[in-house]
MIBANU-28139 format. One record per residue (C-alpha): residue number from 0; residue in one letter; x, y, z. Coordinates in Angstrom, 3 decimals. Each point is the difference from the previous one (the first is absolute). Layout:
BEGIN
<NUM; A; <X; Y; Z>> ...
***
This chain:
BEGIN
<0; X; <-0.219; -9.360; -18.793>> <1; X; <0.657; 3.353; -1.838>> <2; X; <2.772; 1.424; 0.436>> <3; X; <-0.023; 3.118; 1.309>> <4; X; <3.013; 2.470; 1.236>> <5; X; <-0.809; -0.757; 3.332>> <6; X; <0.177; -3.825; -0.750>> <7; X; <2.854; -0.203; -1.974>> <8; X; <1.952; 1.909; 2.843>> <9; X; <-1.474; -2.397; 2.706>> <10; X; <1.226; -2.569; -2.495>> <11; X; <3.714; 1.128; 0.226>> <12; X; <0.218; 2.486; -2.671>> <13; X; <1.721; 3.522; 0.071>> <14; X; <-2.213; 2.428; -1.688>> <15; X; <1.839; 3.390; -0.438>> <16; X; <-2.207; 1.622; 1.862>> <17; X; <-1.681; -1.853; 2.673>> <18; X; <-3.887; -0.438; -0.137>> <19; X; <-1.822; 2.264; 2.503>> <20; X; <-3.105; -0.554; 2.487>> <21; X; <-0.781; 1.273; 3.080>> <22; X; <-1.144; -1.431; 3.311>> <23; X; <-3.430; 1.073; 0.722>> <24; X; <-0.229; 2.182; -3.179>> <25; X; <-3.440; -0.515; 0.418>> <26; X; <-1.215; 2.520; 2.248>> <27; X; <-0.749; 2.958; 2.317>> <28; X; <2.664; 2.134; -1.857>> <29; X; <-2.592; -0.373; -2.803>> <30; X; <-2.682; 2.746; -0.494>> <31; X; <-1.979; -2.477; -2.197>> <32; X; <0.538; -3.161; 2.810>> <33; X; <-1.113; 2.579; 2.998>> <34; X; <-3.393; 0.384; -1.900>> <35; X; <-0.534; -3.207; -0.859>> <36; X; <0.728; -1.340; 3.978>> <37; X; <-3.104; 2.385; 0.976>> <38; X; <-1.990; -2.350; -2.302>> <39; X; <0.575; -3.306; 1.997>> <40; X; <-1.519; -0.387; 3.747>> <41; X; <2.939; -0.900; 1.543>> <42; X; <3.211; -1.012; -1.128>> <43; X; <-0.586; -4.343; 0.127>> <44; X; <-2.897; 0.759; -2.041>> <45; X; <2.399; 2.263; -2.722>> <46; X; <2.396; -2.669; -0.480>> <47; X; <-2.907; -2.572; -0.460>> <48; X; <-1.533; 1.673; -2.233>> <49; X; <1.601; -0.833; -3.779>> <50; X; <-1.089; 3.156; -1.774>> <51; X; <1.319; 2.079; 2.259>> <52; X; <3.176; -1.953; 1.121>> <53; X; <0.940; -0.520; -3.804>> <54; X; <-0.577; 3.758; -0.674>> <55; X; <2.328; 0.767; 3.471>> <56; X; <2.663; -2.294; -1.801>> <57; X; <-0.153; 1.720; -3.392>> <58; X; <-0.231; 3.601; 1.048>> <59; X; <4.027; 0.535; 0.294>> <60; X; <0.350; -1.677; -3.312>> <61; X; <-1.841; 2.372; -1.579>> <62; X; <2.061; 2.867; 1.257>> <63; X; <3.867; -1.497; -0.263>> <64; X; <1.705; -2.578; -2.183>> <65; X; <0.222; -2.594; 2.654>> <66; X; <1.150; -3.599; -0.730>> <67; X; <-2.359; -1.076; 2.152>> <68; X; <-3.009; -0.475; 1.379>> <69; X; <-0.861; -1.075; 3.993>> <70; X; <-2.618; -1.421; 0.589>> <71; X; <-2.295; 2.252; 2.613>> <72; X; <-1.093; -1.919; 2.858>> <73; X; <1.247; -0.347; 3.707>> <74; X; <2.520; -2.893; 1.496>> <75; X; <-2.616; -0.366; 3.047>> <76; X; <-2.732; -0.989; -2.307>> <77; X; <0.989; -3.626; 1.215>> <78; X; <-0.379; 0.676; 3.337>> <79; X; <-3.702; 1.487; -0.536>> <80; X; <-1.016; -3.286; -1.854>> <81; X; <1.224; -2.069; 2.750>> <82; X; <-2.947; 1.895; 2.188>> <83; X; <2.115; 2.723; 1.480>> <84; X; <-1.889; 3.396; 0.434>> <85; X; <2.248; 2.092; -1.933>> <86; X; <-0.512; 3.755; -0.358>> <87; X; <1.811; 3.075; -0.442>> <88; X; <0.217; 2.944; 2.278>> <89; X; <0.385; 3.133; -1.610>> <90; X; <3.731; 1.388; 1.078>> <91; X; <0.837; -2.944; 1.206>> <92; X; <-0.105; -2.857; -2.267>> <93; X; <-1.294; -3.483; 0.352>> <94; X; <-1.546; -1.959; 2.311>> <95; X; <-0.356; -3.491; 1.107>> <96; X; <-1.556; -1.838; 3.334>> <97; X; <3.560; -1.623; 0.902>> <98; X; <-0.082; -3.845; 0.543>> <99; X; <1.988; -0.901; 2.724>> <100; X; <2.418; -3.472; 0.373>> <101; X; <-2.610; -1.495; 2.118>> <102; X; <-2.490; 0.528; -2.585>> <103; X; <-1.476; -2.926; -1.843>> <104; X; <1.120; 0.226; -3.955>> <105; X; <-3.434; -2.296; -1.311>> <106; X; <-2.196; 2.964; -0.242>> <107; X; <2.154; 1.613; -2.664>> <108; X; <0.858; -3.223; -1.608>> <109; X; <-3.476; -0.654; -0.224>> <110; X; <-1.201; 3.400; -1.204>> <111; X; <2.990; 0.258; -2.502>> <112; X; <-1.411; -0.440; -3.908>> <113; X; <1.828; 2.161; -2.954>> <114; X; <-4.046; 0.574; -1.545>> <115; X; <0.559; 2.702; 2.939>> <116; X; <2.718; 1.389; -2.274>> <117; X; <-1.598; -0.772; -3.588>> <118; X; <-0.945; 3.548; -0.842>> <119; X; <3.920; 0.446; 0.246>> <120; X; <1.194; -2.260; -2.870>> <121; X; <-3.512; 1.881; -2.039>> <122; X; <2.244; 3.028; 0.635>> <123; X; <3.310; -1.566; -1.219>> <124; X; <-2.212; -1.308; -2.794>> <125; X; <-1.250; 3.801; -1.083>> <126; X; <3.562; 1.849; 0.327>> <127; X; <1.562; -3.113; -2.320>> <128; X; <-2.353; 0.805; -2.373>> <129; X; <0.264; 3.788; -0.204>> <130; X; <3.774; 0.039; 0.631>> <131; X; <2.362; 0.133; -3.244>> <132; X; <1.616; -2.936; -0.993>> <133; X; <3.249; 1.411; 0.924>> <134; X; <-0.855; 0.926; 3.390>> <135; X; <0.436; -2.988; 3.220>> <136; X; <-2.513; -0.295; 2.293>> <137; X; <1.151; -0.803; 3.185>> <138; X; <-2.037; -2.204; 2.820>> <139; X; <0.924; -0.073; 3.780>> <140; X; <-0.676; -1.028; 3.346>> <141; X; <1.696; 0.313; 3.476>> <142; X; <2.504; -1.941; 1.477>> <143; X; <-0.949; -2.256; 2.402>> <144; X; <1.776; 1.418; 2.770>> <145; X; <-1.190; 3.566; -0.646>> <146; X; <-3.702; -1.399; -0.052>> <147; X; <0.282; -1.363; 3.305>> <148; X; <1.643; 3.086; 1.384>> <149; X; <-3.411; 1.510; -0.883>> <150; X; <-2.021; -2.818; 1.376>> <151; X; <2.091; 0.046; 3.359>> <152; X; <0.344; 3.578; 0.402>> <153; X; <-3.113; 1.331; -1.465>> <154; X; <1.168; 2.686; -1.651>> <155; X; <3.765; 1.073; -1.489>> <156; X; <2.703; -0.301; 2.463>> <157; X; <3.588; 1.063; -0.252>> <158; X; <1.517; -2.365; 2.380>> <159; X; <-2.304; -3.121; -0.160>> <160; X; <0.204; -0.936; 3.633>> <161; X; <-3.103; -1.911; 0.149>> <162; X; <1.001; -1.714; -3.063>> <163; X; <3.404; -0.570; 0.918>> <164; X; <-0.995; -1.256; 3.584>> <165; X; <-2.252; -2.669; -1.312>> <166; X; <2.636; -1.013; -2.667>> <167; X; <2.220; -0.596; 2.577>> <168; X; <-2.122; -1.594; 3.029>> <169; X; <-2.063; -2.339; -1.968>> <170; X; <1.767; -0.446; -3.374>> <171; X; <-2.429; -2.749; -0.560>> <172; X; <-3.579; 2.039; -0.120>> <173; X; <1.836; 2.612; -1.650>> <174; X; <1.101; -2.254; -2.946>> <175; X; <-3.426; -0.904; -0.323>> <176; X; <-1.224; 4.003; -0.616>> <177; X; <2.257; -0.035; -2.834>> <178; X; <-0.630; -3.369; -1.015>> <179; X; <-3.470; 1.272; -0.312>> <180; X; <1.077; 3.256; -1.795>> <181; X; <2.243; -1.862; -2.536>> <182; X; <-3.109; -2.393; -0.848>> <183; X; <-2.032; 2.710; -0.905>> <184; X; <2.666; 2.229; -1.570>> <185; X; <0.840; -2.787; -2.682>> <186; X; <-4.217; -0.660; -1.009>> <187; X; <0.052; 4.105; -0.058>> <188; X; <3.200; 0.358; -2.508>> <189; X; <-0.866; -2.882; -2.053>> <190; X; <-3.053; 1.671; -0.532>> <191; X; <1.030; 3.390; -1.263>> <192; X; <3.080; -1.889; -2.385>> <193; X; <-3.656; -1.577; -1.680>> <194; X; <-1.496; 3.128; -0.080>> <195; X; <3.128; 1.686; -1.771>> <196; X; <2.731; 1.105; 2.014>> <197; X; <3.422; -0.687; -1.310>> <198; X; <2.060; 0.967; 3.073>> <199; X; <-0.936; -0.671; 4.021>> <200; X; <1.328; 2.086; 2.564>> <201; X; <0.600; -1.293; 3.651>> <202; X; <-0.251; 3.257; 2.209>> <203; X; <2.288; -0.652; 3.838>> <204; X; <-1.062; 3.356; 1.226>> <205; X; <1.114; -0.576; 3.303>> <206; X; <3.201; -2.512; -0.491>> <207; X; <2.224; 2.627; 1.477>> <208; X; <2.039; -0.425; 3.634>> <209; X; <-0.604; -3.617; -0.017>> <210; X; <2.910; -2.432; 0.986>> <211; X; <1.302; -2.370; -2.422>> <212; X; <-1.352; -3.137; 1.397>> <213; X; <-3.879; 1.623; 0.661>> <214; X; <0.423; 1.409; -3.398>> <215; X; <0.872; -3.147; -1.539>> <216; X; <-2.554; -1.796; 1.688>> <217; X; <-2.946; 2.289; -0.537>> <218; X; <1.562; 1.919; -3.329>> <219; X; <1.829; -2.037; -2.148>> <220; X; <-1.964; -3.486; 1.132>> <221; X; <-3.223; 0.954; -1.070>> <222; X; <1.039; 1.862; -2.496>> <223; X; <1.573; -2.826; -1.919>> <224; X; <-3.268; -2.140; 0.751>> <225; X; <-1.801; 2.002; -1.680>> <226; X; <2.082; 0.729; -2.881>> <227; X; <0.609; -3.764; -0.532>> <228; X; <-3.781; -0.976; 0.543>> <229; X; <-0.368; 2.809; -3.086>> <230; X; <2.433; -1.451; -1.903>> <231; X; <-1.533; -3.338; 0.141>> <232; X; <-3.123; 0.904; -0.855>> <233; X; <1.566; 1.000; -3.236>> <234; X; <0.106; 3.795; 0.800>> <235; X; <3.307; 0.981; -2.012>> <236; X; <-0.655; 3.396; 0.296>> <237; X; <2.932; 2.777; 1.203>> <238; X; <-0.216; 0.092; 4.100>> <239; X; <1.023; 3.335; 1.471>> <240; X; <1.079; -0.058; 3.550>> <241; X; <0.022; 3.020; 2.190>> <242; X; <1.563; -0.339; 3.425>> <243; X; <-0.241; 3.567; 1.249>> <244; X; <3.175; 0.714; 2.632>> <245; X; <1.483; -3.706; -0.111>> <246; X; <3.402; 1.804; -0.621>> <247; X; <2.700; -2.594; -1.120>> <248; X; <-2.716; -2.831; 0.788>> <249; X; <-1.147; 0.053; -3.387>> <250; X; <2.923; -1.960; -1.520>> <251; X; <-1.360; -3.124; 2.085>> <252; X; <-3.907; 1.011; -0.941>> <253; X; <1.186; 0.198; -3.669>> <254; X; <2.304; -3.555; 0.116>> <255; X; <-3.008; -1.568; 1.918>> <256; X; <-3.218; 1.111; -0.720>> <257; X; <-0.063; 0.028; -3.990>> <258; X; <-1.119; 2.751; -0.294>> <259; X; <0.743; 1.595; -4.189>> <260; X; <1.091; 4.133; 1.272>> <261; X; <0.150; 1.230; 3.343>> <262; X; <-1.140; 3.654; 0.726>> <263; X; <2.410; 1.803; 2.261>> <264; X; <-1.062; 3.421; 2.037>> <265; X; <1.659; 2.943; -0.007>> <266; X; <2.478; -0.984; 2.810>> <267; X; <2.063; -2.727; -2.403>> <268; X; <2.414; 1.346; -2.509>> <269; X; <1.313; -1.673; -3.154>> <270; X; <3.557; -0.586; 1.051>> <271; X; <-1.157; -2.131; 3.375>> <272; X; <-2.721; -2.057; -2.521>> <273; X; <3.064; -0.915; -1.937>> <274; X; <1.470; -1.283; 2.452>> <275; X; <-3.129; -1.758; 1.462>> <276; X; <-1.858; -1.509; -3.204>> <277; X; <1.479; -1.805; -3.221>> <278; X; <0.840; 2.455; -2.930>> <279; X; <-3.068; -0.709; -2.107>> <280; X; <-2.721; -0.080; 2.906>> <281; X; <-2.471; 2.530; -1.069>> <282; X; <-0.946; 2.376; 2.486>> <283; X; <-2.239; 2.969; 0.208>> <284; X; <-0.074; 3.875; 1.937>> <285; X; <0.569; 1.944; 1.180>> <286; X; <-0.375; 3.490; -0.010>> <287; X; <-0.700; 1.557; 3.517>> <288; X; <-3.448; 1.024; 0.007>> <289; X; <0.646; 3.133; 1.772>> <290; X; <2.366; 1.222; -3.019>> <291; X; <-2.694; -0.622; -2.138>> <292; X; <-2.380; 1.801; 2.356>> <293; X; <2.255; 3.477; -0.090>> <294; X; <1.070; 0.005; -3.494>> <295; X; <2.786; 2.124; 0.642>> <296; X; <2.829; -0.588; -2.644>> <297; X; <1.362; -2.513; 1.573>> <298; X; <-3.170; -2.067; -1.253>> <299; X; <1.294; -0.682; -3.677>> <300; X; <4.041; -0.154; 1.719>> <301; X; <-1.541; -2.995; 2.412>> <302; X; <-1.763; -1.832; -3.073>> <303; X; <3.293; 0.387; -2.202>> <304; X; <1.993; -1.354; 2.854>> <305; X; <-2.208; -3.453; 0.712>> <306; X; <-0.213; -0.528; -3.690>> <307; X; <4.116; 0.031; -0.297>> <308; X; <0.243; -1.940; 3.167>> <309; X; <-2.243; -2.847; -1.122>> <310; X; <0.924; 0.489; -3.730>> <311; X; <2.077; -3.074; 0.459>> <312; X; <-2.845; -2.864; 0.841>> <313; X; <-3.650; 0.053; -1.057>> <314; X; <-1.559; 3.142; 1.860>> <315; X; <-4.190; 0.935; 0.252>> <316; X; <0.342; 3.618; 0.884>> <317; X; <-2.326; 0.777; 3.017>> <318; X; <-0.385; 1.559; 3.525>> <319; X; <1.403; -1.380; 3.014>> <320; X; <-3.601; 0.298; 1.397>> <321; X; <-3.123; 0.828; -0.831>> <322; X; <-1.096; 3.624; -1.657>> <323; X; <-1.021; 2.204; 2.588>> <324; X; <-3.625; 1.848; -0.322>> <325; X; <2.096; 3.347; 0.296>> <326; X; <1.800; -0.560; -3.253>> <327; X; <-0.596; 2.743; -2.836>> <328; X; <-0.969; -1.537; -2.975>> <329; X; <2.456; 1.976; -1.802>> <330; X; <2.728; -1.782; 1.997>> <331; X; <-1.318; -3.224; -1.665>> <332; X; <0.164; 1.352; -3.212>> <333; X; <3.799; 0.755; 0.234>> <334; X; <0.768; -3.256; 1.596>> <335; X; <-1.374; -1.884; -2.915>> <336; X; <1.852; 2.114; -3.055>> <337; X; <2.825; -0.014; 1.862>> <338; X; <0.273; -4.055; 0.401>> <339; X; <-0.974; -0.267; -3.283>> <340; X; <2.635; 2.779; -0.786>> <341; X; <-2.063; 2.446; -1.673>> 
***
């Protein structure tokens, strides 16, 4: 595997400054991605299209001196080859025909086949082969859990009830969704590791406000499944966990799911991770992505600050969330020198 910044941090080593990439750095803040989105139908048909995905993935490299590349693709891409009708609604995001607990899994099961998802390893394939040595590429799905919440709900949802309702009345069914999930998230990030990703990325979007024991039974449990089943398969690769909101949970989700980093949002500090996770666990954030958004001064005083805080265990500088659309490009640009103290 080459050993890249980001690699050797995710590997346990203190760089003096941290390596930098940004969640969704691919995207609508871009000029260049804007008119290339016009090109492609609809937005399924963008990501599965390898030209255009792979130039979506390089387009912020050409513009900063990132550490990394993300792969540019969508964590419900799973659900879609399981047969689900999945669109998205201008303004309002994605959207799925929700299965219900009562619903019979087979259909899905039998529809399920990562050809669906071929095109998507092409694209890891083209952005490995453009991208400088020195540069990771990183490969991702979602989290089981956050999946389903998709599946259940239909759409994003802030408090999950649906989800969390089944969970809790029929444990068994529910186990089986992300039974289902984990099966096909494994065949998906195997795939893109062959295809030439050197880091995966587990995105819990939604694994805030849940109670210990739900969120180690639908969090941490499947989690660890599917890290293990990657692990046997003789994936070796760096595995970046990102529990968004778990709060102090994430010392049990790093001790049990073995996960390589965690990625903390904006909401955890440095001095309660300390406490929470063993001195060399390499983490990663987490810049508020608001502060990045307004770029007032206290943009470069916020980046100094997390670097110093996590100076003292390996630390990939990034945001707590995802980039927001709003985000002046300029802002980018200072972020960048300034974690790479220029």
């Amino acid at each position: 595997m080459a050993h890249t910044k980001l690699v050797k941090t995710l590997e346990g080593a203190c760089l003096p400054r941290p390596p930098v990439w940004i969640m969704r750095q691919a995207g609508r803040y871009l000029p260049e991605y804007r008119k290339l989105r016009t090109q492609a139908k609809d937005f399924v048909g963008f990501c599965l299209n390898p030209e255009m995905a792979a130039e979506a993935t390089m387009q912020p490299l050409r513009r900063f001196n990132l550490d990394a590349a993300i792969l540019f693709a969508d964590i419900l891409l799973i659900p879609m080859a399981f047969g689900m009708n999945l669109r998205f609604v201008p303004g309002e995001g994605p959207k799925l025909d929700p299965v219900a607990p009562g619903d019979d899994l087979d259909p899905y099961r039998q529809a399920w086949s990562l050809d669906k998802l071929s095109n998507i390893g092409e694209t890891v394939s083209r952005v490995r082969a453009e991208l400088d040595p020195e540069t990771a590429l990183i490969g991702f799905a979602g989290s089981p859990w956050t999946v389903a919440t998709y599946m259940v709900e239909g759409q994003g949802s802030r408090d999950k009830w649906n989800t969390r309702l089944w969970a809790w009345q029929n444990p068994e069914s529910f186990d089986a969704l992300l039974r289902l999930i984990e099966q096909a998230t494994v065949e998906y990030l195997i795939m893109q590791v062959k295809a030439g990703a050197q880091v995966l990325k587990l995105f819990d979007s939604w694994a805030d406000n849940l109670p210990p024991v739900l969120f180690e039974r639908v969090i941490i449990t499947p989690t660890r499944r599917i890290i293990t089943a990657l692990r046997e398969q003789g994936i070796t690769c760096p595995i970046i966990g990102f529990p968004r909101g778990c709060g102090g949970l994430i010392k049990s989700y790093a001790a049990d799911t073995g996960c390589t980093a965690i990625g903390l949002d904006q909401s955890q500090s440095a001095q309660s991770v300390d406490q929470l996770l063993p001195k060399n666990f390499p983490v990663q954030g987490n810049l508020d992505n608001a502060v990045l958004c307004a770029g007032t001064d206290q943009l470069e005083l916020e980046i100094e600050r997390i670097i110093e805080d996590f100076s003292g265990r390996p630390h990939v500088f990034n945001l707590g969330h995802g980039i927001t659309p709003l985000t002046p490009i300029a802002h980018m640009e200072r972020l960048v020198k300034a974690v790479q103290g220029q």
